[in-house]
ChimeraX commands (.cxc) that place a marker at each C-alpha (Angstrom):
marker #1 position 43.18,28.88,62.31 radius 0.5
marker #1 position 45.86,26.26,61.39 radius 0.5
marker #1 position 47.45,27.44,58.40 radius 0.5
marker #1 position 47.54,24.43,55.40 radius 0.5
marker #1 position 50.08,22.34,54.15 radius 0.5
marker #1 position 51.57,23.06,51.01 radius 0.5
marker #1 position 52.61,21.43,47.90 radius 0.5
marker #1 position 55.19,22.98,45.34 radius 0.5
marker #1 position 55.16,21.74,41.73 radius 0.5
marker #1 position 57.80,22.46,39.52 radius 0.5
marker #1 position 57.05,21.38,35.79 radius 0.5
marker #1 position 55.40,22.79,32.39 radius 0.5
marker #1 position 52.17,24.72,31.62 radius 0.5
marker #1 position 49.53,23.25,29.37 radius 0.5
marker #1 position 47.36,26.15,28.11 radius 0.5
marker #1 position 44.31,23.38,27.74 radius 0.5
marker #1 position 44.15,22.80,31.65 radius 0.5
marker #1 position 44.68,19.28,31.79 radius 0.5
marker #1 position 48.35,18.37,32.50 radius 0.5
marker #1 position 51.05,19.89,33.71 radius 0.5
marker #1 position 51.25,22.79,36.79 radius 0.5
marker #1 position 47.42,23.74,35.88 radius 0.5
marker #1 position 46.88,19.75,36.33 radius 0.5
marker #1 position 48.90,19.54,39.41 radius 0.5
marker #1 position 47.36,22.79,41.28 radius 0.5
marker #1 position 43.57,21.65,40.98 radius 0.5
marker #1 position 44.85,18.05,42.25 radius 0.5
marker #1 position 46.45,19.83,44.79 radius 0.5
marker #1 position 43.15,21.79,45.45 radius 0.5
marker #1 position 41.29,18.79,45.30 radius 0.5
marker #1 position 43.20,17.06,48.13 radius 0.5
marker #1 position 42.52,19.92,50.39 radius 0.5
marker #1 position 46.66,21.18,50.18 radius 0.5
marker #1 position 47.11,24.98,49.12 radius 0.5
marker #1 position 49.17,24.67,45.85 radius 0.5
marker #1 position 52.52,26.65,44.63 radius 0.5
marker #1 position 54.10,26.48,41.30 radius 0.5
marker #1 position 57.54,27.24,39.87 radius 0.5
marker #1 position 57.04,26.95,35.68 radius 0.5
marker #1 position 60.14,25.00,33.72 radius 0.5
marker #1 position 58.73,25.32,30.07 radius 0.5
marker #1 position 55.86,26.85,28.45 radius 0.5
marker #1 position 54.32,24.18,26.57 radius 0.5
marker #1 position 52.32,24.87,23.63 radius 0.5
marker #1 position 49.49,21.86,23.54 radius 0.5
marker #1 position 46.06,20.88,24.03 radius 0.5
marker #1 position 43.70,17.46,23.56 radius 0.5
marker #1 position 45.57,16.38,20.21 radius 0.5
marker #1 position 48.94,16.90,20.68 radius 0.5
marker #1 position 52.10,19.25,21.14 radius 0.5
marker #1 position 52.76,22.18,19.34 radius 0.5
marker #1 position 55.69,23.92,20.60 radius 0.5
marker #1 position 58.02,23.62,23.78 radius 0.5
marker #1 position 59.86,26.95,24.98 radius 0.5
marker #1 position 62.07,25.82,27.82 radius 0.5
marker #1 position 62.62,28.77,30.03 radius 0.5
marker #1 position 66.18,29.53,31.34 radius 0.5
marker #1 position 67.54,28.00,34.09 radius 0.5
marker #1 position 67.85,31.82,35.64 radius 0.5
marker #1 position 64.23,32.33,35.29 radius 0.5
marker #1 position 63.49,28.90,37.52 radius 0.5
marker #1 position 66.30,30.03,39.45 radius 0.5
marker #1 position 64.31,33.50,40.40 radius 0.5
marker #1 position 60.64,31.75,40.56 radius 0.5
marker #1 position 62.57,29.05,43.60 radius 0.5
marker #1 position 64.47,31.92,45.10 radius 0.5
marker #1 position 60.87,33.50,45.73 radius 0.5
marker #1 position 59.03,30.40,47.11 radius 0.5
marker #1 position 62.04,29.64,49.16 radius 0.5
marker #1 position 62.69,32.89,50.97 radius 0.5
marker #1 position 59.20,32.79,51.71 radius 0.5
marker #1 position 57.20,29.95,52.72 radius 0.5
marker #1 position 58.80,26.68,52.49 radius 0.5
marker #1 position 56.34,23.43,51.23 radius 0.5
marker #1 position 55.74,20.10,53.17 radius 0.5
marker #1 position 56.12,18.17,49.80 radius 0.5
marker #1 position 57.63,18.84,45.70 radius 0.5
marker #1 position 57.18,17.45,42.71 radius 0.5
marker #1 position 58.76,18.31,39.49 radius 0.5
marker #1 position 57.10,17.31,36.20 radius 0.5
marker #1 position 58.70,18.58,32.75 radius 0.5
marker #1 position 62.26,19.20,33.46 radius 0.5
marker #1 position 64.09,19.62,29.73 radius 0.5
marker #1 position 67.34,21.05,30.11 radius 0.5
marker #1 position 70.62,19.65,32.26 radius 0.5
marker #1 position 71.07,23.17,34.03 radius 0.5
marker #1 position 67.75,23.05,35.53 radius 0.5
marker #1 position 68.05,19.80,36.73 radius 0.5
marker #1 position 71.16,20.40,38.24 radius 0.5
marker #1 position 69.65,23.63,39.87 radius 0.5
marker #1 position 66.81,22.03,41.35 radius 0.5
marker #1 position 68.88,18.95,42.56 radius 0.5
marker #1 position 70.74,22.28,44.79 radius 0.5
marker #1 position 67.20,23.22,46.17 radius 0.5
marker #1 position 66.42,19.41,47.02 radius 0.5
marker #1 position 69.52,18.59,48.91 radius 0.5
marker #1 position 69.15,21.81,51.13 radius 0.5
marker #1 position 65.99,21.13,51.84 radius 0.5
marker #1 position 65.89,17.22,52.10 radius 0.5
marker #1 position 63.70,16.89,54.65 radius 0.5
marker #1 position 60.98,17.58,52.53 radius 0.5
marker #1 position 59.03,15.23,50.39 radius 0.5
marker #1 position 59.92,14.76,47.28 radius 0.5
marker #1 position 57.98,13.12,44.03 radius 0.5
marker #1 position 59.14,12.76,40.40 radius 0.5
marker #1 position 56.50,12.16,37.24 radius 0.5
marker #1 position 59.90,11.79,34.53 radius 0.5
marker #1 position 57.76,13.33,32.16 radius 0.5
marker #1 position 59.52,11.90,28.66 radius 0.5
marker #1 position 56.48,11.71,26.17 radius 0.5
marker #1 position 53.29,13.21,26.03 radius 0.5
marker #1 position 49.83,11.16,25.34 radius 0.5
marker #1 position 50.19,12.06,22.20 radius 0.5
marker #1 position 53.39,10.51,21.95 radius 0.5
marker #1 position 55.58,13.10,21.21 radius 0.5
marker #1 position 58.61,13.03,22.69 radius 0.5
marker #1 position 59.61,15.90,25.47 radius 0.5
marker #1 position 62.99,15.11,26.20 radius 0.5
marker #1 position 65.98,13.71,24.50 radius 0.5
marker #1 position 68.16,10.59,25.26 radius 0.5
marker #1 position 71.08,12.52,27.00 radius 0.5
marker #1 position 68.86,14.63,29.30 radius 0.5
marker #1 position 67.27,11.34,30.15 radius 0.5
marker #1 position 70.12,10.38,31.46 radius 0.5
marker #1 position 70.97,13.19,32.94 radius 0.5
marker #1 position 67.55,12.80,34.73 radius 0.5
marker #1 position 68.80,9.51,36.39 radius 0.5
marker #1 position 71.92,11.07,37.69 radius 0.5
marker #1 position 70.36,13.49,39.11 radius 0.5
marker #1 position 66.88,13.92,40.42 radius 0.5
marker #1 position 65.96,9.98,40.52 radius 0.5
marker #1 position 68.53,9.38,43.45 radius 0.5
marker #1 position 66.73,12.47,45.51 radius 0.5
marker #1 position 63.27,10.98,45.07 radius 0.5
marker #1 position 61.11,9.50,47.79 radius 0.5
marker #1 position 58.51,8.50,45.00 radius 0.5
marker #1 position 58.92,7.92,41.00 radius 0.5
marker #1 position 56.20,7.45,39.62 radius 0.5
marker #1 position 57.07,6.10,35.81 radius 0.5
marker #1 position 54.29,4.43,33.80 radius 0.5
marker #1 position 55.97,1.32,31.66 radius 0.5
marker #1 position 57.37,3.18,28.66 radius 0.5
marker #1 position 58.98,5.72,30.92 radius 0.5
marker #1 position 60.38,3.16,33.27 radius 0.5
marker #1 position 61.65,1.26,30.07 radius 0.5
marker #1 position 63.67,4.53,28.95 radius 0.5
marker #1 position 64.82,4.54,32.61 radius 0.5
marker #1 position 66.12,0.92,33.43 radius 0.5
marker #1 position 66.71,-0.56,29.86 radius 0.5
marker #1 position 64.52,-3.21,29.93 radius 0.5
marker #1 position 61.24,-4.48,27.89 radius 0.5
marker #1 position 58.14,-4.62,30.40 radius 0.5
marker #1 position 56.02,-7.12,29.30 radius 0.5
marker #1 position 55.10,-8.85,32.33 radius 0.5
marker #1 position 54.79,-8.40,36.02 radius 0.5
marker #1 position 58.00,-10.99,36.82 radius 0.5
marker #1 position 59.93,-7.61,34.33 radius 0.5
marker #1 position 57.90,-4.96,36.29 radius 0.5
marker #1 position 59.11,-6.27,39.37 radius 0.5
marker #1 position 63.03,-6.21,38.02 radius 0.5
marker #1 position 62.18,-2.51,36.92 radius 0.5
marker #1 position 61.54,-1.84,40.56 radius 0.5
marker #1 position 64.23,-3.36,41.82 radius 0.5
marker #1 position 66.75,-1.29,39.54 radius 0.5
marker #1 position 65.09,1.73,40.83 radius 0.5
marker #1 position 65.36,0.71,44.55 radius 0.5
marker #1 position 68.41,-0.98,44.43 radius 0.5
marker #1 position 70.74,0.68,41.52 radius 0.5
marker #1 position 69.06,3.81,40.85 radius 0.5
marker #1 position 68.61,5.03,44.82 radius 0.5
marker #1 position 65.11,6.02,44.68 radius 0.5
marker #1 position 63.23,5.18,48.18 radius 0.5
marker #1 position 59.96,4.44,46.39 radius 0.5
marker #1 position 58.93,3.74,42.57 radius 0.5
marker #1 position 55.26,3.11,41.15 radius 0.5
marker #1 position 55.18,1.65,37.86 radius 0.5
marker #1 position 52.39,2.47,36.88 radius 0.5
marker #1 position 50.29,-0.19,34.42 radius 0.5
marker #1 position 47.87,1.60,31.95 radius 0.5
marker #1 position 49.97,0.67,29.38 radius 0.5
marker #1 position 50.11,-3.22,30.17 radius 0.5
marker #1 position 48.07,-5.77,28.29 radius 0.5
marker #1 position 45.63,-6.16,30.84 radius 0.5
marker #1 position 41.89,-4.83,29.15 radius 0.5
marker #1 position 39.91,-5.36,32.69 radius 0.5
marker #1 position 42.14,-3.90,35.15 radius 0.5
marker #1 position 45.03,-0.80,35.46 radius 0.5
marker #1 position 46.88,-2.53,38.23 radius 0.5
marker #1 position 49.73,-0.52,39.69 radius 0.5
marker #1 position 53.15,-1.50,41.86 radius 0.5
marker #1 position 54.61,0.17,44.45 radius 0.5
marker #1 position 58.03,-0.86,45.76 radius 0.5
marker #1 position 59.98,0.31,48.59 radius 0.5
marker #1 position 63.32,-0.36,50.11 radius 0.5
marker #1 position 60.99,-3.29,52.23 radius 0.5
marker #1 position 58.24,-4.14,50.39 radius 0.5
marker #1 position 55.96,-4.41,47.30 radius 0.5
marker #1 position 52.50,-3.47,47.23 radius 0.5
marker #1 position 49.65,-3.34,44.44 radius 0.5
marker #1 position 46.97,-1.01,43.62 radius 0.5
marker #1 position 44.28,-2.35,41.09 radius 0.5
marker #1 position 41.15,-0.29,39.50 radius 0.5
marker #1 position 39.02,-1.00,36.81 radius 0.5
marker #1 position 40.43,0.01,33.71 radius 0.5
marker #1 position 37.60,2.14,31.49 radius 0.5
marker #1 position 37.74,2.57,27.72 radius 0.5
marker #1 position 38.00,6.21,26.83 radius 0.5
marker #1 position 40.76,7.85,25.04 radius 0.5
marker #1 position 39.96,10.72,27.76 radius 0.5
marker #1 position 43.34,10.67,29.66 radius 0.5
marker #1 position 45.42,13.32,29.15 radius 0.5
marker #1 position 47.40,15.00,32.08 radius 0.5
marker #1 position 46.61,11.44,34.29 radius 0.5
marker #1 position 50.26,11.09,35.24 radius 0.5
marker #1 position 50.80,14.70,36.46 radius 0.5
marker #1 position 47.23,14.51,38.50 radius 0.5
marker #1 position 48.64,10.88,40.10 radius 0.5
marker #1 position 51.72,12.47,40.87 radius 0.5
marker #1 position 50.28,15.12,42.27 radius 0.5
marker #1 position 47.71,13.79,44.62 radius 0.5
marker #1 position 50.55,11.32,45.81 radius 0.5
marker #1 position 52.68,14.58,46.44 radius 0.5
marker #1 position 49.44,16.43,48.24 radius 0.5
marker #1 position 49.52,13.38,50.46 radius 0.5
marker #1 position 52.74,13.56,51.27 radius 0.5
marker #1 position 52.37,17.38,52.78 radius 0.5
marker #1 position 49.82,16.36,54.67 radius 0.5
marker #1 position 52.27,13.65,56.60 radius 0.5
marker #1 position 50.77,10.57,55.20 radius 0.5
marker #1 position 52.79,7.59,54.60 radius 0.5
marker #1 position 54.21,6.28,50.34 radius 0.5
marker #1 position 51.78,3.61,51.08 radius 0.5
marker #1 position 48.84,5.74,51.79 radius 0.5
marker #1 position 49.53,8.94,49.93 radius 0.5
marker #1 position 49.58,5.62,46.44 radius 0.5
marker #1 position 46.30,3.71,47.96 radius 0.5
marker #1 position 44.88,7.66,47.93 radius 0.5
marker #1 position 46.48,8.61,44.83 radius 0.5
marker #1 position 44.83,5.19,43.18 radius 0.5
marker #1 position 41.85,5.90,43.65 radius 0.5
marker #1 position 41.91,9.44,43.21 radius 0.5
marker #1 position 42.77,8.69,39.12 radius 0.5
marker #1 position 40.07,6.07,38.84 radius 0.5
marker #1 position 37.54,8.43,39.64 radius 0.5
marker #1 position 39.29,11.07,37.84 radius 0.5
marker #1 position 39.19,8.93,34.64 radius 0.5
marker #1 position 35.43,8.01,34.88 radius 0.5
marker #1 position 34.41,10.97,35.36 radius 0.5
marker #1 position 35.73,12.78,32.59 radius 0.5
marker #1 position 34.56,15.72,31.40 radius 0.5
marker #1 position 35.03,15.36,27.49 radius 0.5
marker #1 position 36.55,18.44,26.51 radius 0.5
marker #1 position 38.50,19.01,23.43 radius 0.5
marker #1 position 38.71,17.25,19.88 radius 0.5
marker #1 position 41.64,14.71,21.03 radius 0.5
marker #1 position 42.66,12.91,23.87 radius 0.5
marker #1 position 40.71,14.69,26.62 radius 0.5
marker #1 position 41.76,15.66,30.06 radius 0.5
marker #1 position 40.69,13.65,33.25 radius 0.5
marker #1 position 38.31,15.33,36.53 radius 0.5
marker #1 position 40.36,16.58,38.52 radius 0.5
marker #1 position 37.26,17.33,41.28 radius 0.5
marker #1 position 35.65,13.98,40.52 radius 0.5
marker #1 position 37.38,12.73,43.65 radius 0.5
marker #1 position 36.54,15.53,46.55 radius 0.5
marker #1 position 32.71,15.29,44.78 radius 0.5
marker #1 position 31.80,11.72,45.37 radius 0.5
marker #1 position 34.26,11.06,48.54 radius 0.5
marker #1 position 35.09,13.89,50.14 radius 0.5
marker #1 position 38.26,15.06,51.57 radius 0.5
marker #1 position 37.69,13.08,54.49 radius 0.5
marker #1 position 37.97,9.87,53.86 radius 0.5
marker #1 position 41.03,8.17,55.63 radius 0.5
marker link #1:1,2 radius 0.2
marker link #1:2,3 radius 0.2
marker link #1:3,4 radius 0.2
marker link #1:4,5 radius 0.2
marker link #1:5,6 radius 0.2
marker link #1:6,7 radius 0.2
marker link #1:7,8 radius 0.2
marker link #1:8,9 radius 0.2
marker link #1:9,10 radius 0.2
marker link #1:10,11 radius 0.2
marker link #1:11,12 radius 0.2
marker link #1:12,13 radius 0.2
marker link #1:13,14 radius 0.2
marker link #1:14,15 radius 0.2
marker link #1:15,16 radius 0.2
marker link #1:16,17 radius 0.2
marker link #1:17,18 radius 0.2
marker link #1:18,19 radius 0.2
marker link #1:19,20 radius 0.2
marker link #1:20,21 radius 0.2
marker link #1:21,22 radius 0.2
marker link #1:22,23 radius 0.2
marker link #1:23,24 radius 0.2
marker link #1:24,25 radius 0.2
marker link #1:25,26 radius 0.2
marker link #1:26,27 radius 0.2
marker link #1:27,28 radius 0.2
marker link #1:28,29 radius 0.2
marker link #1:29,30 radius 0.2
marker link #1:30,31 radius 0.2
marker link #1:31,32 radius 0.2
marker link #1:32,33 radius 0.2
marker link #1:33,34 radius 0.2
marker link #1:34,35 radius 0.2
marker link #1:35,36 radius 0.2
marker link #1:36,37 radius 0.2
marker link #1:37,38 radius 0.2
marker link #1:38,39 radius 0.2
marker link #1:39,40 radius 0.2
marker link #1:40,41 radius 0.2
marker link #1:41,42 radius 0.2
marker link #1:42,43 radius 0.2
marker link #1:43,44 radius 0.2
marker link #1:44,45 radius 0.2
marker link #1:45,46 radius 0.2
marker link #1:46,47 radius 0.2
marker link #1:47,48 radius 0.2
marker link #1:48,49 radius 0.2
marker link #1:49,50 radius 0.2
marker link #1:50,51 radius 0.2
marker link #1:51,52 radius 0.2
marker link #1:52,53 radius 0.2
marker link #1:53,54 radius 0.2
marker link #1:54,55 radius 0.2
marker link #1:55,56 radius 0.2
marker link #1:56,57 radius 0.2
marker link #1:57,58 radius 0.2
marker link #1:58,59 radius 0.2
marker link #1:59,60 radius 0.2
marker link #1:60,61 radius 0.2
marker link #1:61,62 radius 0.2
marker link #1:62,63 radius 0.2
marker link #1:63,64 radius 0.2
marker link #1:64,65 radius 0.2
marker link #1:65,66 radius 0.2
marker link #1:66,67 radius 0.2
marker link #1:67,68 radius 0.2
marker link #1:68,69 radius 0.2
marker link #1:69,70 radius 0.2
marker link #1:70,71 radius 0.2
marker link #1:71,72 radius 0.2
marker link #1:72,73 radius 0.2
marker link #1:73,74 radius 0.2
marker link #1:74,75 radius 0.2
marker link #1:75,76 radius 0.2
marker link #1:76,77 radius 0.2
marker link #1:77,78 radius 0.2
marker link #1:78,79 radius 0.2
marker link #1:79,80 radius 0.2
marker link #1:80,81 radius 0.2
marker link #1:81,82 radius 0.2
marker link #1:82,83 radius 0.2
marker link #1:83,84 radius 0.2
marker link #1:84,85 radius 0.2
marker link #1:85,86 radius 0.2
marker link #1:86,87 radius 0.2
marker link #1:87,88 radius 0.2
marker link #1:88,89 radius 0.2
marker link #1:89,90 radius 0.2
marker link #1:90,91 radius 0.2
marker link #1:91,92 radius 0.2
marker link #1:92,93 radius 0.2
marker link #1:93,94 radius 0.2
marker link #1:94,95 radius 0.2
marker link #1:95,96 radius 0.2
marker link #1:96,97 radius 0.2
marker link #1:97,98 radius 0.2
marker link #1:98,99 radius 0.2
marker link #1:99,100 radius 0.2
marker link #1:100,101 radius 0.2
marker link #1:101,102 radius 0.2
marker link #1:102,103 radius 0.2
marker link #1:103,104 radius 0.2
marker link #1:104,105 radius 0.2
marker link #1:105,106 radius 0.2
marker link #1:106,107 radius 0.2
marker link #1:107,108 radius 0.2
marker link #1:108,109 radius 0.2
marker link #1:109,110 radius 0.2
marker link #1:110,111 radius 0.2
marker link #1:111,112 radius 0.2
marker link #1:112,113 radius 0.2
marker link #1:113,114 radius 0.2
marker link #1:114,115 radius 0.2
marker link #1:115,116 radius 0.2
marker link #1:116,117 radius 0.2
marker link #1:117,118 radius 0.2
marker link #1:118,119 radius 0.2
marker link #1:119,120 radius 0.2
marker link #1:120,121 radius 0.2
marker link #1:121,122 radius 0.2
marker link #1:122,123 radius 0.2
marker link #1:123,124 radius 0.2
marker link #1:124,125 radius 0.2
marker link #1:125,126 radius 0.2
marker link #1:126,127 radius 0.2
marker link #1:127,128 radius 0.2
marker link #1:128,129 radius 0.2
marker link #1:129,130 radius 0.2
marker link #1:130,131 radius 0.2
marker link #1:131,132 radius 0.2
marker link #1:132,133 radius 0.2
marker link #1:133,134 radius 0.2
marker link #1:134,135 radius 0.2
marker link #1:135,136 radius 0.2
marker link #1:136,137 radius 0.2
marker link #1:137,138 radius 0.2
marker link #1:138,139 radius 0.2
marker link #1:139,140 radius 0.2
marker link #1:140,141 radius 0.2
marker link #1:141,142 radius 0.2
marker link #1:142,143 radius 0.2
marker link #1:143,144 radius 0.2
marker link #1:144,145 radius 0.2
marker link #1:145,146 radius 0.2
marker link #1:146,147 radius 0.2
marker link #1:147,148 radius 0.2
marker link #1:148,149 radius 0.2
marker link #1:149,150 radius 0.2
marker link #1:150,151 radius 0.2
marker link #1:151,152 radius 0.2
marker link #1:152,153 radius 0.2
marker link #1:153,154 radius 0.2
marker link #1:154,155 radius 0.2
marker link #1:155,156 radius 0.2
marker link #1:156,157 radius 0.2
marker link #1:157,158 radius 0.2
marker link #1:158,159 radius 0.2
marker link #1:159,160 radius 0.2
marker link #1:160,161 radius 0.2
marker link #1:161,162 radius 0.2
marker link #1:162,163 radius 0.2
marker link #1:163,164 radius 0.2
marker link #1:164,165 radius 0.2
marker link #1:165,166 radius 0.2
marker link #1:166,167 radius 0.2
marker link #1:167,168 radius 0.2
marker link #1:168,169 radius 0.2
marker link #1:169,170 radius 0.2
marker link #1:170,171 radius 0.2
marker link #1:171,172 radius 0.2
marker link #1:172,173 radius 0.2
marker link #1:173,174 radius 0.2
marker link #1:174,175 radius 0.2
marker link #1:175,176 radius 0.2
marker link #1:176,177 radius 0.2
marker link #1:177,178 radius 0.2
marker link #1:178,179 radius 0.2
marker link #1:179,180 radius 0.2
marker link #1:180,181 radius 0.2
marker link #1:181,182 radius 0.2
marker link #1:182,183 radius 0.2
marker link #1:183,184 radius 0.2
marker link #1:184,185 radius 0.2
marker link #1:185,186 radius 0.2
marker link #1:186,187 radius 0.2
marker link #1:187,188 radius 0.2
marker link #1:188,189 radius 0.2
marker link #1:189,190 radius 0.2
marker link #1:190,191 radius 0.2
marker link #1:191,192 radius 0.2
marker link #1:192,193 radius 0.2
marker link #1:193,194 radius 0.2
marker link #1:194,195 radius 0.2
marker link #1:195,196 radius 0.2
marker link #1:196,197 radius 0.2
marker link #1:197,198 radius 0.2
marker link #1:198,199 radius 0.2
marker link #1:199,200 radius 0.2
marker link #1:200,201 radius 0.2
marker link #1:201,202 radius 0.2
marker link #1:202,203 radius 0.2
marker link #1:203,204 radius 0.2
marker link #1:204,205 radius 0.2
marker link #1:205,206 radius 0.2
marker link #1:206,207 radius 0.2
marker link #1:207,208 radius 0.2
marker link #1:208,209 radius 0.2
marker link #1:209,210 radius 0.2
marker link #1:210,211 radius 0.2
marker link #1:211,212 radius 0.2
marker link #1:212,213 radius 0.2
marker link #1:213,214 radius 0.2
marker link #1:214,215 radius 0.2
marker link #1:215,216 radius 0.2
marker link #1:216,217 radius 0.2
marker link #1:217,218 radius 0.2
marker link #1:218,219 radius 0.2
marker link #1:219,220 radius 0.2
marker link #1:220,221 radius 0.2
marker link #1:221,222 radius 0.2
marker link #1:222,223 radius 0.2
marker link #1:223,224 radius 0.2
marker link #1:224,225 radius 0.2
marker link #1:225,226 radius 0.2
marker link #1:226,227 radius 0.2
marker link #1:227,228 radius 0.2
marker link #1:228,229 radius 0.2
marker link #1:229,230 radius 0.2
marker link #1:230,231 radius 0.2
marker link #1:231,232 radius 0.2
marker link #1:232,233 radius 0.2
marker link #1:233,234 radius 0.2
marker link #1:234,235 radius 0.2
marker link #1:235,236 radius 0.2
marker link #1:236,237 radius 0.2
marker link #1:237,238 radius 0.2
marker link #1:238,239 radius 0.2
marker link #1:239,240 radius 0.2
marker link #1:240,241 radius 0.2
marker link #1:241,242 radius 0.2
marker link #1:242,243 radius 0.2
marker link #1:243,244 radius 0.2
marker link #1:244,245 radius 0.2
marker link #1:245,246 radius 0.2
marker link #1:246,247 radius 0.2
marker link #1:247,248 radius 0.2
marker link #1:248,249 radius 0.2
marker link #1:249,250 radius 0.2
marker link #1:250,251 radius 0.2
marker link #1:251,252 radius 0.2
marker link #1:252,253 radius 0.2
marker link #1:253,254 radius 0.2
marker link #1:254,255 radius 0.2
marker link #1:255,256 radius 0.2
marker link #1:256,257 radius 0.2
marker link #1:257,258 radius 0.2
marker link #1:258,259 radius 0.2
marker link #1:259,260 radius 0.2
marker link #1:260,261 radius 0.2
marker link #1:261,262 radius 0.2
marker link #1:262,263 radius 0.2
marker link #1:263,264 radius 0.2
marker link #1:264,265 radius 0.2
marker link #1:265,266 radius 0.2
marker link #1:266,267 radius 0.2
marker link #1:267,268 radius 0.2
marker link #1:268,269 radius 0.2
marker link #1:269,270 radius 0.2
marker link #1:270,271 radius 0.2
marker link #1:271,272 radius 0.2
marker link #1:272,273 radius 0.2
view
């Protein structure tokens, strides 16, 4: 029996299921990748907002990486919630030993709620250090506004976003992701590289039901990733995989409800490339 590839998230909880590590390991799941996690900050939330954020020490990350490390290495990361300088710095260690592998960043900087989940220096901070490392970024617009300084109000300003993370920031790949553009028909997405640009459009549906979609995007692009696929394929997969996901949502909770994360591997299968 061939043993599976495997995906490491490193990010926040979300007691409600739909974002964060629980978000990430059922995308994982879904993608057919077995799925570790490392937690960063126990985050007290659900469908309607944030309650409370208890950022772990960087010691207790330290111990959690130390055990996946000495173990079993994974074929791909990703690191979601990151809210402190040390445990950047700490996980920027683990990356450059290890940079053969994969890596993906969601810089998660506001929830859907809209409250805020890291401040303006660790933002920074972010950019030093984990953006450089990254094979993908995957920023929607307000997040790659906090990142590159500038006002993203249409495509010819997405595709100078891109360019600063390419070109000044380091990162090998970005997707700017557009659910927040002014477009009501379509959620059209751009992916640039070192060598190209590429788009990714799906029909944009009107529910509020969309918490945790960047972690599961992130996530599946990440899944892909182990599995040896190409940026361009593990984003065309990841794509689609949200679409779905959005659709098909299962309408839990009183507030903004979390996506289907199985809504993918039910009506296409893990099989489909």
């Amino acid at each position: 029996m061939n043993k599976p590839k495997i995906a490491l998230t490193i990010a926040g909880t979300d007691p409600s299921g739909g974002a964060g590590v629980m978000a990430d390991l059922k995308s994982f799941h879904a993608c057919g990748v077995y799925g570790m996690a490392a937690i960063t900050s126990i985050v007290a939330q659900n469908t309607k907002g944030v309650q409370h954020i208890h950022n772990l020490e960087t010691s207790w990350v330290k111990e959690q990486l130390d055990s996946v490390f000495d173990d079993e290495l994974p074929h791909a990361i990703k690191t979601g919630m990151i809210a402190t300088h040390e445990t950047m710095e700490l996980i920027q260690t683990y990356l450059k030993n290890h940079s053969n592998i994969p890596y993906v960043i969601d810089p998660v900087m506001l929830a859907k709620s809209g409250d805020s989940l890291m401040d303006d220096e660790t933002k920074k901070h972010l950019q030093k250090t984990l953006l450089p490392l990254a094979d993908v970024v995957t920023p929607n617009i307000p997040e790659a506004e906090e990142i590159t300084g500038l006002k993203i109000d249409t495509e010819d300003n997405i595709r100078k976003a891109g360019h600063i993370f390419i070109n000044e920031i380091g990162s090998k790949g970005v997707v700017i992701k557009g659910g927040h553009s002014a477009d009501l028909n379509n959620a059209k997405d751009f992916l640039f590289t070192k060598d190209d640009v590429y788009t990714f459009e799906e029909k944009r549906f009107n529910t509020p039901h969309t918490h945790g979609t960047g972690c599961t995007f992130s996530a599946v692009i990440t899944a892909e990733l182990a599995k040896g696929k190409t940026i361009y394929e593990a984003v065309k997969k990841a794509k689609k995989f949200i679409s779905l996901s959005i659709e098909h949502t299962p309408e839990i909770g009183q507030g903004r409800g979390p996506v289907n994360h199985f809504a993918y591997m039910k009506k296409v299968g893990l099989d489909d490339e």
